[in-house]
Backbone as CSV, one residue per row, in Angstrom:
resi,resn,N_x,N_y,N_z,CA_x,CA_y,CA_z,C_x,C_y,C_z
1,UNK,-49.032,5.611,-5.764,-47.959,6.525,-5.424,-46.601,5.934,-5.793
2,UNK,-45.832,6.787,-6.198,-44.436,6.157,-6.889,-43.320,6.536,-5.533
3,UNK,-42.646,5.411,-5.659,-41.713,5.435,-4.781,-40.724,6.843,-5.013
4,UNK,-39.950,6.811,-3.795,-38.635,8.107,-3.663,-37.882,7.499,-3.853
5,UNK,-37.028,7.784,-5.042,-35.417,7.131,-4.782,-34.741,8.144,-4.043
6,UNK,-33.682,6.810,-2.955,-32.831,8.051,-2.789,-31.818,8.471,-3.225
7,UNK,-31.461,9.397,-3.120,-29.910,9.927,-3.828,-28.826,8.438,-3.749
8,UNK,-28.037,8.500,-4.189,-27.037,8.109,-4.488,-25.576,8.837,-4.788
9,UNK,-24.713,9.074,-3.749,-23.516,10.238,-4.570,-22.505,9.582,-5.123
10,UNK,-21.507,10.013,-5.865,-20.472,9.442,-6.652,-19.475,10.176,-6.374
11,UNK,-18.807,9.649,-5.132,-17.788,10.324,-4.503,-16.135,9.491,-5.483
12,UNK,-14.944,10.216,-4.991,-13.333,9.916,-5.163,-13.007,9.507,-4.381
13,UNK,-12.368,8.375,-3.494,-11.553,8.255,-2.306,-10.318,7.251,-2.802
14,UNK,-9.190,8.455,-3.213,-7.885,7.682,-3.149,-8.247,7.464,-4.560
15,UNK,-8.372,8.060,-5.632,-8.551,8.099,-7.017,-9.760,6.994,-7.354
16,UNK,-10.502,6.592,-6.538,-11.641,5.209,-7.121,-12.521,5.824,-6.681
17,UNK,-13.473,5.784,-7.959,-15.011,6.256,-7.732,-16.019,5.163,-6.504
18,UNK,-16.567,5.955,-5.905,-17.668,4.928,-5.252,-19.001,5.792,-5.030
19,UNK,-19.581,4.664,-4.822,-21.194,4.857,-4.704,-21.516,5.080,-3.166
20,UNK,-22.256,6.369,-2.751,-22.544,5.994,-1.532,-23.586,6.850,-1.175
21,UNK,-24.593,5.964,-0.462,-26.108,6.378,-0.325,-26.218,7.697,0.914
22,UNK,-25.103,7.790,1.672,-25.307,8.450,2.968,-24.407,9.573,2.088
23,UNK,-25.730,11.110,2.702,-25.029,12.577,2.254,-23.748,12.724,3.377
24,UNK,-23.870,12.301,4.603,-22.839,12.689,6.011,-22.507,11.890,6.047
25,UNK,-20.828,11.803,5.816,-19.892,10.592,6.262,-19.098,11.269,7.673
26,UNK,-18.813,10.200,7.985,-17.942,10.242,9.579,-16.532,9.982,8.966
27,UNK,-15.224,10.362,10.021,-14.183,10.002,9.647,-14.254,8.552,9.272
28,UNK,-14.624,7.712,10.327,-14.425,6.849,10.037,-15.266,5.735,9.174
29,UNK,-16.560,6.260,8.508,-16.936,5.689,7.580,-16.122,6.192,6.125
30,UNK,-14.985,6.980,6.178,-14.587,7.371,4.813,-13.400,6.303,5.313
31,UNK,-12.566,6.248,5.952,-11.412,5.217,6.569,-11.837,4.190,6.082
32,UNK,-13.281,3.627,6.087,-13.174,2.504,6.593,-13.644,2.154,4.731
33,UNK,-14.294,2.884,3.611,-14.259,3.324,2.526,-12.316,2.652,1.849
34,UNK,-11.779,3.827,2.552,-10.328,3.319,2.143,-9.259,2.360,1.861
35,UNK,-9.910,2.126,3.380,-8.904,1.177,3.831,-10.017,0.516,4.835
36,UNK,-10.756,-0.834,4.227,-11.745,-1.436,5.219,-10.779,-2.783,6.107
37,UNK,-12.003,-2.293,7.319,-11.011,-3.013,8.342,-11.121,-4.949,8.304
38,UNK,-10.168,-5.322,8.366,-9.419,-5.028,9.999,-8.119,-4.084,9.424
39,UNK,-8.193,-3.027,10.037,-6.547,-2.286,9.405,-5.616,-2.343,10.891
40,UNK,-3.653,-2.521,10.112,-3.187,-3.254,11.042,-3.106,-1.863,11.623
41,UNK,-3.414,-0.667,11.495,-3.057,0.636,12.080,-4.110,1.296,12.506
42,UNK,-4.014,1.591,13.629,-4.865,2.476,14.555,-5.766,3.544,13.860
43,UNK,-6.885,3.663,13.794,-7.669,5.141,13.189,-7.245,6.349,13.457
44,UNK,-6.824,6.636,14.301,-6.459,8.123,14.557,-4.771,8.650,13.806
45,UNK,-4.307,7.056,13.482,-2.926,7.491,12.520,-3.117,7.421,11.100
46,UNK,-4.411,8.227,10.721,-4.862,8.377,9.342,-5.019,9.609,8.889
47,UNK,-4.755,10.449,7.800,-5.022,11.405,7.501,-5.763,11.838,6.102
48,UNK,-7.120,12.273,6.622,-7.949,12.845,5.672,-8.280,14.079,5.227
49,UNK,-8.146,14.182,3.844,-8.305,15.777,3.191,-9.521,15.450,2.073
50,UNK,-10.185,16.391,2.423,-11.214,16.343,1.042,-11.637,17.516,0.262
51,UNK,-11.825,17.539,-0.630,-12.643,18.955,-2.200,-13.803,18.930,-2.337
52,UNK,-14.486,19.795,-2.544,-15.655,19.457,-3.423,-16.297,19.327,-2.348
53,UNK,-17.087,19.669,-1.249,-17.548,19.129,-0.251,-18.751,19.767,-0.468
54,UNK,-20.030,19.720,0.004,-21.315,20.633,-0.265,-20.920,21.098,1.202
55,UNK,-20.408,20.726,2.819,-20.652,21.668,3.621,-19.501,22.359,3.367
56,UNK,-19.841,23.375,4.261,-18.601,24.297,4.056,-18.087,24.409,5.564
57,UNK,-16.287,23.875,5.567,-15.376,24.589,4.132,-15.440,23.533,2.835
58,UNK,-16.025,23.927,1.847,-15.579,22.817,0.855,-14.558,22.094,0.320
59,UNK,-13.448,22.159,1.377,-12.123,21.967,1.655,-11.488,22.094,2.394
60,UNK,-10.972,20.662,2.808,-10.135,20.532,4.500,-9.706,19.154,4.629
61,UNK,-9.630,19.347,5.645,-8.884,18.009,6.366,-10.138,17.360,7.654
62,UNK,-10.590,16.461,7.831,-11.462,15.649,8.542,-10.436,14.562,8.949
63,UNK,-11.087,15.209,10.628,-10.356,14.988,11.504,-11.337,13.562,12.361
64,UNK,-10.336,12.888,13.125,-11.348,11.698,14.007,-12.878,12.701,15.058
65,UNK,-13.790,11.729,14.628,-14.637,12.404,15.123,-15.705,13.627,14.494
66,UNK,-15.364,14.124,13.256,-15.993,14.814,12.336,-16.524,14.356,11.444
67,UNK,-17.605,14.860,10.526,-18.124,14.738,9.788,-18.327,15.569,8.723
68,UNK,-18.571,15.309,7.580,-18.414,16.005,6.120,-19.519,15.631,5.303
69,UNK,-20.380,16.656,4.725,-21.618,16.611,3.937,-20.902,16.135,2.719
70,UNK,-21.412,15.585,2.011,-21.068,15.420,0.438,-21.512,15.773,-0.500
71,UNK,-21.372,15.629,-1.915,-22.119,15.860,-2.845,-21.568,14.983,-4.275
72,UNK,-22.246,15.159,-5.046,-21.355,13.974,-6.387,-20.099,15.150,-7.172
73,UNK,-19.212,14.290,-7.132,-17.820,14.680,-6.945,-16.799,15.122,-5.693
74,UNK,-17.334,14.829,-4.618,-16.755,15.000,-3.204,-15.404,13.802,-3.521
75,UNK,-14.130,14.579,-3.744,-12.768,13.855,-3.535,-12.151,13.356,-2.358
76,UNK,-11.702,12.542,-2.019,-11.180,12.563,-0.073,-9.913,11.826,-0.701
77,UNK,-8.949,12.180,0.136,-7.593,11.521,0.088,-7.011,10.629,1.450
78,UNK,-7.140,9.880,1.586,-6.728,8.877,2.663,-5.264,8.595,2.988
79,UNK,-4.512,8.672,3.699,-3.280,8.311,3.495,-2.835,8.089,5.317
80,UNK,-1.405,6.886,5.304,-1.592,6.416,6.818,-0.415,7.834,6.929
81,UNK,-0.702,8.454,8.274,0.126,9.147,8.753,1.618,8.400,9.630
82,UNK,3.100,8.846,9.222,3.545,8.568,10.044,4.196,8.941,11.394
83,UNK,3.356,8.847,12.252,3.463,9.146,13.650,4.018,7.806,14.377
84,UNK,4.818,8.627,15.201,6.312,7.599,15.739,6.012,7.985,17.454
């Protein structure tokens, strides 16, 4: 019997391609994608938008605590929010 490969997707985060074996990312496995820790800024002062998504909406913003299906070409944009 021949083995299963598993998928592999070829996601964007912050214009750099990456490889990543899991279809459901968490906020904070795409954060941590971004910007891996130790980060000197709190998780929840991050803001994520992504395209291309296989769940739907195939476009939004992922928020702390959510999760987002992927697919190859799933874009995410990372950026630190500034909250004062």
């Amino acid at each position: 019997m021949e083995a299963v490969k598993e998928k592999i997707y070829t996601i964007i985060v912050n214009g750099e391609q990456v490889k990543e074996p899991k279809q459901t990312l968490t906020f904070v496995e795409v954060l941590d994608i971004a910007f891996p820790p130790p980060r000197p800024i709190p998780n929840d002062d991050y803001s994520i938008t992504f395209k291309n998504a296989k769940s739907t909406p195939h476009n939004g913003q992922l928020h702390p605590g959510g999760t987002v299906e992927i697919k190859d070409g799933t874009k995410f944009d990372v950026t630190p929010t500034n909250k004062s």
